[in-house]
C-alpha positions as CSV (number, residue, x, y, z in Angstrom):
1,X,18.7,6.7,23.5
2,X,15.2,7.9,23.7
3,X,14.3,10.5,21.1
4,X,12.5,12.4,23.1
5,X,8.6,13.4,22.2
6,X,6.9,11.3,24.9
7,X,7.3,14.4,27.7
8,X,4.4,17.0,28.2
9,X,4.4,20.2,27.9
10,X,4.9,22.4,31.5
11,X,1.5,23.5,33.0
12,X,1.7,27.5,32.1
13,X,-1.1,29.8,33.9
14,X,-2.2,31.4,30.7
15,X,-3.7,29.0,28.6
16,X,-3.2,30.7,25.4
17,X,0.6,30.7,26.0
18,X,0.6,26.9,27.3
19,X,-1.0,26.1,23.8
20,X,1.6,28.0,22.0
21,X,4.9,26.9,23.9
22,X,3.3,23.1,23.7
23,X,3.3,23.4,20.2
24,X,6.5,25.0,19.6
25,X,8.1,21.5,21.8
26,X,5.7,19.4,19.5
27,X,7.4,21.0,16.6
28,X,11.1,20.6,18.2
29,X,10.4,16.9,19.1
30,X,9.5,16.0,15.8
31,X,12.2,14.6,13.0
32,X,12.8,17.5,10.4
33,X,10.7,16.8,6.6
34,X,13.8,15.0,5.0
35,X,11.8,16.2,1.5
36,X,12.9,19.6,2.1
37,X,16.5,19.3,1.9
38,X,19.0,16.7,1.1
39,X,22.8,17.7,1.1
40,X,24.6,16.5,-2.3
41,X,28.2,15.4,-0.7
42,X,26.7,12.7,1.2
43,X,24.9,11.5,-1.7
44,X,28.9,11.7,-3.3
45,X,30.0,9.8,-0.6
46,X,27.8,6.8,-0.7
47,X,28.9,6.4,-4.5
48,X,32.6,6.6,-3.1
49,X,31.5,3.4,-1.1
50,X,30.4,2.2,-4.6
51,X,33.5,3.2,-6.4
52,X,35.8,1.6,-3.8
53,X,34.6,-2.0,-5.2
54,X,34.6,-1.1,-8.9
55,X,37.3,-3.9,-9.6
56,X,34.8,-6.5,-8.8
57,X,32.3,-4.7,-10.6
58,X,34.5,-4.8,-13.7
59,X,35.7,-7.9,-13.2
60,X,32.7,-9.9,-13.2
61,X,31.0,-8.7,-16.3
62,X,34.6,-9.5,-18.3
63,X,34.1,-13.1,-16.6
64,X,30.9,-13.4,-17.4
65,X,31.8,-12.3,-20.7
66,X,34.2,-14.8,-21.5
67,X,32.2,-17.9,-19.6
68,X,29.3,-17.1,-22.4
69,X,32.2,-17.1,-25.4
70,X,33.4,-19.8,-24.1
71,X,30.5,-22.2,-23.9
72,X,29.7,-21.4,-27.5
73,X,33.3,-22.5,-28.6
74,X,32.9,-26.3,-30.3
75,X,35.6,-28.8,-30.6
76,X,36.8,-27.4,-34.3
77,X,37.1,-24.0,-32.5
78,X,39.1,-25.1,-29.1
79,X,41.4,-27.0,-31.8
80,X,42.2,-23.4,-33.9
81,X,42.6,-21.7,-30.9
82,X,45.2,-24.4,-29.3
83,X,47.4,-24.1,-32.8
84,X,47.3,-20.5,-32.9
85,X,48.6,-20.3,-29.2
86,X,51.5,-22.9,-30.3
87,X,52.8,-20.4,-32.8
88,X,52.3,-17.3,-30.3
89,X,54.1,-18.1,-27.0
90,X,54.5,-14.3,-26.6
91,X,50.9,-13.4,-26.5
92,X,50.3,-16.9,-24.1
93,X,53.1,-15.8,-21.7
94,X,51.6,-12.2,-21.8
95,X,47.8,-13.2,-21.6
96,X,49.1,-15.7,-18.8
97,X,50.6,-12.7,-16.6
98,X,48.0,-10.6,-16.7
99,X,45.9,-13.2,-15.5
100,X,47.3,-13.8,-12.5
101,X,48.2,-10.6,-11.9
102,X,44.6,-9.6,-12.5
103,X,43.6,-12.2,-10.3
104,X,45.9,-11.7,-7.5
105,X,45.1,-8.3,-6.9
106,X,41.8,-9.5,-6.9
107,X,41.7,-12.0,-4.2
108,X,44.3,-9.8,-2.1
109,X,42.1,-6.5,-2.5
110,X,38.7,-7.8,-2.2
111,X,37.2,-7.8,1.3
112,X,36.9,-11.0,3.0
113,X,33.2,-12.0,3.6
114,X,32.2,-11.5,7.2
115,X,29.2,-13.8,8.6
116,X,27.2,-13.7,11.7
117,X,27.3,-17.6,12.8
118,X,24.6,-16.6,15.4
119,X,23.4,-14.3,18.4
120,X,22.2,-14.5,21.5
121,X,19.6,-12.1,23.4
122,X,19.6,-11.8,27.0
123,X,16.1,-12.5,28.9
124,X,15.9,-11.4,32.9
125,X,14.2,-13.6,35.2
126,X,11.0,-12.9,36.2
127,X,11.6,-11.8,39.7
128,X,13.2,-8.7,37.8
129,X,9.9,-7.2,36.3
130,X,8.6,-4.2,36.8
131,X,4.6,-3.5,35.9
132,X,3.4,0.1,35.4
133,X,1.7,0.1,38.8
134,X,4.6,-1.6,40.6
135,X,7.3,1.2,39.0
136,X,5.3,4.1,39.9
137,X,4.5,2.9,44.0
138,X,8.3,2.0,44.0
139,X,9.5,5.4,43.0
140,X,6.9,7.0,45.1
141,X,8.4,5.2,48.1
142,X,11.6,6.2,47.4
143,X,11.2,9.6,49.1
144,X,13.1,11.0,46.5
145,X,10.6,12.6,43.8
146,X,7.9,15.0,44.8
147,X,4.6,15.0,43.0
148,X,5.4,16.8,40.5
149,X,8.2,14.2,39.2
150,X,5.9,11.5,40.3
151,X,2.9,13.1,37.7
152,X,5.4,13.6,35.3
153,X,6.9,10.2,35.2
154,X,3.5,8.4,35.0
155,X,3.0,10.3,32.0
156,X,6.2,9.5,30.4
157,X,5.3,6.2,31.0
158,X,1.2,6.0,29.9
159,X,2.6,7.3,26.4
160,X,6.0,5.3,25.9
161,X,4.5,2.4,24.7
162,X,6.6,0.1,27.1
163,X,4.4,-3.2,28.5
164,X,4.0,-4.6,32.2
165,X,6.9,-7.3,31.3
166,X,9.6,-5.1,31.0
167,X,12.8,-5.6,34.0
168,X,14.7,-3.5,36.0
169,X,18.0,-4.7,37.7
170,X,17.6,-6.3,40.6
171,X,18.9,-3.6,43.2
172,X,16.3,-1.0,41.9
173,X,13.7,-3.7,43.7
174,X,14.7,-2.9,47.0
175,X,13.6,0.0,49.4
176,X,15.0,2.0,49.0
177,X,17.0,1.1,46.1
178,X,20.7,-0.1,46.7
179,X,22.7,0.8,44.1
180,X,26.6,0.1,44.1
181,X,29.6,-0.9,42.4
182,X,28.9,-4.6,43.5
183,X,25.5,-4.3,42.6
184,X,26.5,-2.8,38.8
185,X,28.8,-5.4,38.5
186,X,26.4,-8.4,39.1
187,X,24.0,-6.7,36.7
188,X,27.0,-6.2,34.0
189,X,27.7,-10.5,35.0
190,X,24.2,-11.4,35.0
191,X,23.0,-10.2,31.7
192,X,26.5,-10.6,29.6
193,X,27.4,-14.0,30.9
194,X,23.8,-15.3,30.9
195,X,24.1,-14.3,27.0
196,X,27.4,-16.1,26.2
197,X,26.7,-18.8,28.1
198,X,23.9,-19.4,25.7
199,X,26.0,-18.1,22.3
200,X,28.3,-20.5,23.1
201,X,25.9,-23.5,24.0
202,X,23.8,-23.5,20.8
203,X,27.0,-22.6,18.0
204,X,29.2,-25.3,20.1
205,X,32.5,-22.7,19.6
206,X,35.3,-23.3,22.1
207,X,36.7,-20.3,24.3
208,X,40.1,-20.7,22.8
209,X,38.8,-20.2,19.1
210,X,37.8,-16.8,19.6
211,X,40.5,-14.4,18.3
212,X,38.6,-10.9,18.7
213,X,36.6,-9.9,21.6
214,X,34.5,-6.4,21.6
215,X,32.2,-5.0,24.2
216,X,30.6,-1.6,24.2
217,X,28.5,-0.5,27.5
218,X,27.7,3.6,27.3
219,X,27.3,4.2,31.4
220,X,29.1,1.6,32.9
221,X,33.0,1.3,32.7
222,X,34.6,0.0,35.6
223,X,38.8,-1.5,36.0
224,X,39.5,-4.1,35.1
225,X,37.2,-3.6,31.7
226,X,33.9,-5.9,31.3
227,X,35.8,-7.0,28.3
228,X,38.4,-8.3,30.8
229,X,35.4,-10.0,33.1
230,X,35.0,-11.7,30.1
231,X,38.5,-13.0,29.1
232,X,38.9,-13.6,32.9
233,X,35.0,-15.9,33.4
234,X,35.9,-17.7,29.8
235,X,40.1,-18.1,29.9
236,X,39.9,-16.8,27.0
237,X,43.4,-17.4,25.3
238,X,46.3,-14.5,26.0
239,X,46.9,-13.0,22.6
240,X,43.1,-12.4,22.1
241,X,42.6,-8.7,21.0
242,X,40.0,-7.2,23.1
243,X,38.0,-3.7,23.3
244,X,35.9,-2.1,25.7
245,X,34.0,1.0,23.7
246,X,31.9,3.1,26.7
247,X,29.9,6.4,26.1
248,X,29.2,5.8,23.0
249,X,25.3,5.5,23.1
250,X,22.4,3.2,21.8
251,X,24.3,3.1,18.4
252,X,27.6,1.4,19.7
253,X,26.2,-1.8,19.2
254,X,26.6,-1.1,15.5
255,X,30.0,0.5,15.9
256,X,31.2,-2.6,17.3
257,X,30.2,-4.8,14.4
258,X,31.8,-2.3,12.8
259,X,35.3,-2.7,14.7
260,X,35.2,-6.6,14.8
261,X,34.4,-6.7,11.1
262,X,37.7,-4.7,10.4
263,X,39.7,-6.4,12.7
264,X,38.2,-9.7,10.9
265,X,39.8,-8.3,7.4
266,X,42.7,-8.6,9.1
267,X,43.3,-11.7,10.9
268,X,42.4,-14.6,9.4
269,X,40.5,-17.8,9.8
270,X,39.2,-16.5,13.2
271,X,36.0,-15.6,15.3
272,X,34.7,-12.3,16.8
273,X,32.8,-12.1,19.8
274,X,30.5,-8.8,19.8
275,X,28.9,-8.0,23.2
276,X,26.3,-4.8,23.9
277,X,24.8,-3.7,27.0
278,X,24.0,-1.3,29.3
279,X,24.0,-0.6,32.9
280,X,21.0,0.7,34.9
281,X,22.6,-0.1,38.4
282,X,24.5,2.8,38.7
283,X,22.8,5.1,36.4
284,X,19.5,5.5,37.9
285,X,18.6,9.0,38.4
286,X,17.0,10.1,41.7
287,X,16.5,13.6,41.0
288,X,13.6,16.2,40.1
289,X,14.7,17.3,37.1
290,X,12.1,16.5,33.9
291,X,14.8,15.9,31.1
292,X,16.7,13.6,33.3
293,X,13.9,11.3,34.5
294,X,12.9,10.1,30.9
295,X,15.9,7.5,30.9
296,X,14.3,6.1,34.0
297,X,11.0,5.2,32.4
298,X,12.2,4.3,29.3
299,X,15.4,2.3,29.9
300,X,15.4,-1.8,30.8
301,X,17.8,-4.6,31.6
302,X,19.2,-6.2,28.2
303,X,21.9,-7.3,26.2
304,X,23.2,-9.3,23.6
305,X,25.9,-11.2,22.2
306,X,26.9,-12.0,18.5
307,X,29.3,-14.4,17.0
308,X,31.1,-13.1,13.9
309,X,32.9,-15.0,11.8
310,X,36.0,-14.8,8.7
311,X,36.0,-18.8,8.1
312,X,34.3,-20.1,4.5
313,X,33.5,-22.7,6.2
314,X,31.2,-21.6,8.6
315,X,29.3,-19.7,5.8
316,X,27.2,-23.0,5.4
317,X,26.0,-23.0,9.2
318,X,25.7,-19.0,9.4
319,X,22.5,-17.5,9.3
320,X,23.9,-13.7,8.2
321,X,26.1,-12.2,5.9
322,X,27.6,-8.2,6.7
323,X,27.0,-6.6,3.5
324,X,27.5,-2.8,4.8
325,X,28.1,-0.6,7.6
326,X,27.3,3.3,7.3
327,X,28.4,5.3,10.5
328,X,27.1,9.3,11.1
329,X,29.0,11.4,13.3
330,X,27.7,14.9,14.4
331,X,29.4,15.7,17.0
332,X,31.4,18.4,15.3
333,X,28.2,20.4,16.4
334,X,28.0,21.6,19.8
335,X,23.9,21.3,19.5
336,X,24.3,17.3,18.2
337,X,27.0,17.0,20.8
338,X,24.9,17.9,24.1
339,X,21.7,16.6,22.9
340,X,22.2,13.6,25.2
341,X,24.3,15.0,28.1
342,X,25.6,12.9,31.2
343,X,25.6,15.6,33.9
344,X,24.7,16.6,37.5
345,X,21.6,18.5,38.4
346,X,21.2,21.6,40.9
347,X,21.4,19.1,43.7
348,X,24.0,17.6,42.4
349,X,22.4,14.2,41.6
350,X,24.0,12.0,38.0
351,X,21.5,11.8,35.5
352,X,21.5,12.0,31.5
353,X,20.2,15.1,30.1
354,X,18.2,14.3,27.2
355,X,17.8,17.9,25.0
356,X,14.3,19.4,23.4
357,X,16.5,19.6,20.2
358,X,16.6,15.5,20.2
359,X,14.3,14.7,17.7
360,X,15.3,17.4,15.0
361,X,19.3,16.2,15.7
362,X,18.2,12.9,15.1
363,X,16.4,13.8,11.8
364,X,19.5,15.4,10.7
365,X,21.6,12.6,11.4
366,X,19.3,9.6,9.8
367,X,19.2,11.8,6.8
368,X,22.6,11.9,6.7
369,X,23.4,8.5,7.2
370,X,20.5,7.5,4.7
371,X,21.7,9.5,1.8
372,X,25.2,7.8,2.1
373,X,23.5,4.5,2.4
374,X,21.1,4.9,-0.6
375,X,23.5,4.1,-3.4
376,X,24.9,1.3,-2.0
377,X,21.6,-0.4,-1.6
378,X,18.8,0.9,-4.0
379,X,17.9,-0.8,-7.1
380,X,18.8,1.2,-10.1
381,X,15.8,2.8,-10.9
382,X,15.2,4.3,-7.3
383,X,18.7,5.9,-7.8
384,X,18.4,7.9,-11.2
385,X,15.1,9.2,-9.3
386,X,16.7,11.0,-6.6
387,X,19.9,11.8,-8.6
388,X,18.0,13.5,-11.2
389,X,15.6,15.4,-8.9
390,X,18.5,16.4,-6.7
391,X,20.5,17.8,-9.8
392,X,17.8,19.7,-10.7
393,X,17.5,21.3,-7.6
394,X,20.6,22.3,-7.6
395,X,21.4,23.3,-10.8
396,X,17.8,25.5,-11.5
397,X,17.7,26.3,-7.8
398,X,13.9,25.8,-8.1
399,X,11.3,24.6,-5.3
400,X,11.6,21.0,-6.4
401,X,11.8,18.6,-3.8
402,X,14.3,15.7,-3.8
403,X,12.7,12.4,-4.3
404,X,13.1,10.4,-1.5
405,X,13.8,6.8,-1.9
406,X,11.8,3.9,-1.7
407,X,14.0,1.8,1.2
408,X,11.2,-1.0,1.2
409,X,12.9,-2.1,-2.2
410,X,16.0,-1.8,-1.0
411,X,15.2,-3.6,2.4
412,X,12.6,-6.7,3.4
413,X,13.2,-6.1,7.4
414,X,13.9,-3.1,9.4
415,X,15.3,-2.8,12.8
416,X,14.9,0.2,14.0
417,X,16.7,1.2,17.4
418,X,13.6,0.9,19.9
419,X,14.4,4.1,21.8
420,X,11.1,5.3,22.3
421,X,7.4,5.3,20.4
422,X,8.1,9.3,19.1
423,X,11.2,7.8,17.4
424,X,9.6,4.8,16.2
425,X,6.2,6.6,14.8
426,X,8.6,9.4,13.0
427,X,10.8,7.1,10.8
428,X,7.8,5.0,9.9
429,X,6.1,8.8,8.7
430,X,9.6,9.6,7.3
431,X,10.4,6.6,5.6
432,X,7.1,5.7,4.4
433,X,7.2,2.3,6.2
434,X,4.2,0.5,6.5
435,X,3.0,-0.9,9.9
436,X,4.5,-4.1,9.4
437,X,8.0,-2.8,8.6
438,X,8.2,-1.6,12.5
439,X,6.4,-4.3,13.9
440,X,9.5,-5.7,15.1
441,X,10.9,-2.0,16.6
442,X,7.4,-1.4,18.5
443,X,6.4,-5.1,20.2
444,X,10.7,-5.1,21.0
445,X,9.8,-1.8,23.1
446,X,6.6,-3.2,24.2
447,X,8.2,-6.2,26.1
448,X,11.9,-5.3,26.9
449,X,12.0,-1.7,27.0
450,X,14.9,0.7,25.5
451,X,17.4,-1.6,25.8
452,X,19.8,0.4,24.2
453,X,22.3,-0.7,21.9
454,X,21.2,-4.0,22.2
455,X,17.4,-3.2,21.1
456,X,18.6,-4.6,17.8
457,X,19.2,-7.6,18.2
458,X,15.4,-8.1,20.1
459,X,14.0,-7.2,17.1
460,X,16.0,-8.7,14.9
461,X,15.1,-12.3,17.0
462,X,11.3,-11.2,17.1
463,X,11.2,-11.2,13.0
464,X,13.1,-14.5,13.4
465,X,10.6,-15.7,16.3
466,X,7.6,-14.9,13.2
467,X,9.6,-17.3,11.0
468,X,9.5,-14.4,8.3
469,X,13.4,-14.5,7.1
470,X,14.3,-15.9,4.0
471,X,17.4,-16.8,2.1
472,X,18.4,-13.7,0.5
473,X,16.6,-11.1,2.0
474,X,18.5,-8.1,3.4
475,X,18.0,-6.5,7.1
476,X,18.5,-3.0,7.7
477,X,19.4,-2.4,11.6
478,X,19.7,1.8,12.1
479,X,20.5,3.0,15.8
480,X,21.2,6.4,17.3
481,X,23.4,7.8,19.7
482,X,25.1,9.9,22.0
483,X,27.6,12.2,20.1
484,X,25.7,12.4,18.2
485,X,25.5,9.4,16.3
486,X,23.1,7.2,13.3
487,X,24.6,3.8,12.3
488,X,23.6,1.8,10.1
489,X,24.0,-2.2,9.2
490,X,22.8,-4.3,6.2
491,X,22.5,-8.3,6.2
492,X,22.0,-10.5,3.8
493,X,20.5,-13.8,5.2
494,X,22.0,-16.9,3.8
495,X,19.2,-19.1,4.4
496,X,15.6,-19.5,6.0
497,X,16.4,-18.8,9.2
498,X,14.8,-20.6,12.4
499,X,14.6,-18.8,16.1
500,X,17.2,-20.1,18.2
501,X,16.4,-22.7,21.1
502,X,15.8,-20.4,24.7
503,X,15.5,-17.0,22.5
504,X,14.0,-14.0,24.5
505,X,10.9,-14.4,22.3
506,X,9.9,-18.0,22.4
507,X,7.7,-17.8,25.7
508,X,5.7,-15.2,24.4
509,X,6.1,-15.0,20.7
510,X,2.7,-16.3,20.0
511,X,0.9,-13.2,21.9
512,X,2.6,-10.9,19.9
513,X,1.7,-8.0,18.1
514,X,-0.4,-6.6,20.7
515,X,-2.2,-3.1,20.3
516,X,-0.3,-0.6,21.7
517,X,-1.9,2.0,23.7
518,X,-1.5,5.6,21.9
């Protein structure tokens, strides 16, 4: 999903009105001030994600408690204790039950621990690039944009931040362009295979162990499923449960996770297989309409695929641990809803429609979804700060803005959905990231592209590719969507985490960050 921002204003003949209606779509296309309002039931239901796990947080101080007494018992003390027991068998038997039931609600309640073993990012050959120079003669030779579209894309592209190594699928080379059903299928093959093939190489997992199986692809769905291209390339085993998620947007990728990790509270001793993807093949626009030739420019072969596991013993070799998942739905509003719209123009050529309300539905959305998410993560202190200041807003209804949160304490990586440079410059404003924090997000766009919901997982690999994980550091990946949607995923890394071998990065790691033109 592209947020928009990167498109011109129209050419109007009065050049006082040009000025105006360019900066009333430069105001449109920019994420709302998240200081001026924050909306108090989403900061109540973050705490109900706190809530839901006070047993454990009650439980632990009482242990802790009782380790400490205990290890200043000495022998005199164990002895008294032992004859006062003899002579109390009811208080033993009673103590006794309550201790296991305590501790059987405990282990059946709690959630079981969900660890990403490893992932895999899908990198095109090079026969599939397409330079700046090279995109724009190929769509000019087309014959189906007029110069208007042609001026307009070039544009689009000068100020999307997107590099020269960036690929497009393989039928989109030809003249002119040959898109079919075959030819979206051996894209779909190509890039998801080419992933697993990989997965399964370097984390030496067997087709028949994999229990759970869940794809997401927005654009393309055909029958039988991709999941089912899978199941049918791997023999994966017949009682595996399997889901294919489609039009769900750049955010499904987290969505999935989200599916396989419930599903993994419920089967046990398992793994997951998560693929995301998307499909240009097919979805290639060959219209004149502006708001439907963004996805063109912006939009590159990619996927990935990510090996989830439930086994404790696989927490030794894992490099991730899920902590949370926070999922923002807006599609309750019509506005959120159409923002990115699959339709057909005047001339009755497929596109996606991508609204001049994008950016502000966005800023709704990540404000939303960051709210909920800020008391499960914050440290204390930033909490009280924006509780307090909020209260007081409410209470005194005075001008006092809400204090916004200081994520960088809360995160030490962020993976931010590479959808475009508006999107990417507006969170960094929002959130009062520093440059570094979106490193990853910006050189991810710069040498794949948007590659949807799998734009993640680049970036996640890039910060790997640096060498700049660390045991116990926490990742925050945030994605939006069609529907509209923000998701949200935390990990915790379990140990100092190396690139793996044949990663998209590790031909061209070492000439990254590069200045991107603004």
């Amino acid at each position: 999903m592209e947020a928009g921002g990167n498109a011109p204003a129209d050419t109007n003949p009065t050049a006082r009105t040009s000025a105006r209606v360019g900066v009333q779509i430069q105001q449109s296309r920019r994420l709302p001030d998240f200081l001026q309002s924050v909306n108090l039931k989403y900061v109540k239901l973050g705490y109900h994600y706190l809530i839901s796990h006070l047993l454990t947080l009650c439980l632990v101080p009482v242990m802790i408690i009782i380790l400490i007494e205990a290890s200043q018992m000495n022998p005199d003390d164990i002895r008294q204790l032992w004859l006062h027991l003899q002579y109390n068998l009811v208080s033993v038997i009673t103590c006794s039950a309550i201790l296991v039931f305590g501790s059987t609600v405990y282990i059946m309640t709690r959630p079981r621990p969900v660890y990403l073993v490893d992932y895999f990012c899908y990198r095109a050959p090079d026969e599939l690039k397409a330079p700046f120079e090279s995109f724009m003669e190929h769509s000019r030779l087309t014959g189906d944009f007029d110069e208007s579209s042609l001026q307009f894309q070039r544009k689009i592209l000068e100020r999307s931040g997107l590099g020269d190594e960036t690929y497009v699928p393989e039928a989109m080379h030809f003249v002119p362009p040959r898109p079919s059903m075959q030819a979206a299928r051996e894209e779909a093959e190509q890039v998801m295979f080419g992933a697993l093939d990989n997965l399964f190489a370097n984390t030496k997992v067997k087709a028949k162990d994999i229990g759970i199986l869940v794809v997401n692809c927005s654009l393309f769905n055909p029958t039988p499923s991709l999941s089912a291209m899978i199941v049918n390339k791997y023999k994966l085993r017949g009682n595996i449960r399997s889901f294919n998620l489609g039009g769900m947007g750049c955010s499904a990728g987290v969505i999935a996770v989200d599916l396989a990790k419930d599903l993994l509270q419920v089967h046990r001793n398992t793994y997951a297989v998560v693929v995301s993807t998307e499909n240009i093949t097919q979805n290639w626009y060959f219209g004149n309409k502006k708001a439907m030739l963004i996805p063109n420019c912006l939009f590159r072969v990619g996927g990935a695929a990510v090996l989830l596991s439930n086994k404790s013993v696989d927490r030794r070799r894992a490099k991730y641990r899920l902590v949370h998942v926070v999922r923002t739905h807006r599609g309750s509003d019509d506005k959120a809803f159409r923002c990115v719209y699959q339709e057909q123009d005047d001339a009755g050529k497929t596109g996606v429609t991508l609204s001049k309300d994008l950016m502000a539905i966005a800023g709704g959305a990540l404000k939303t979804n960051i709210t909920t998410l800020g008391p499960l993560v914050l440290p204390i202190s930033e909490q009280l700060l924006f509780f307090a200041t909020l209260v007081l807003k409410k209470l005194f209804q005075k001008n006092i803005k809400p204090y916004i949160p200081d994520f960088k304490l809360a995160f030490d990586h962020f993976c931010i959905h590479a959808g475009g440079r508006a999107v990417i410059d507006e969170l960094e404003k929002n959130l009062q990231l520093l440059p570094e924090h979106v490193e990853a997000s910006r050189m991810t766009l710069h040498r794949f592209g948007n590659t949807s919901s799998s734009s993640i997982w680049y970036e996640l690999a890039y910060t790997e590719a640096k060498g700049r994980i660390r045991r116990g550091q926490r990742i925050w990946q945030i994605a939006f969507g069609s529907g509209f949607k923000c998701n949200s995923a935390v990990w915790q890394a379990l140990r100092h985490v190396k690139p793996a071998p044949n990663g998209p990065w590790e031909d061209c790691i070492d000439r990254y960050p590069v200045k991107v033109v603004q």
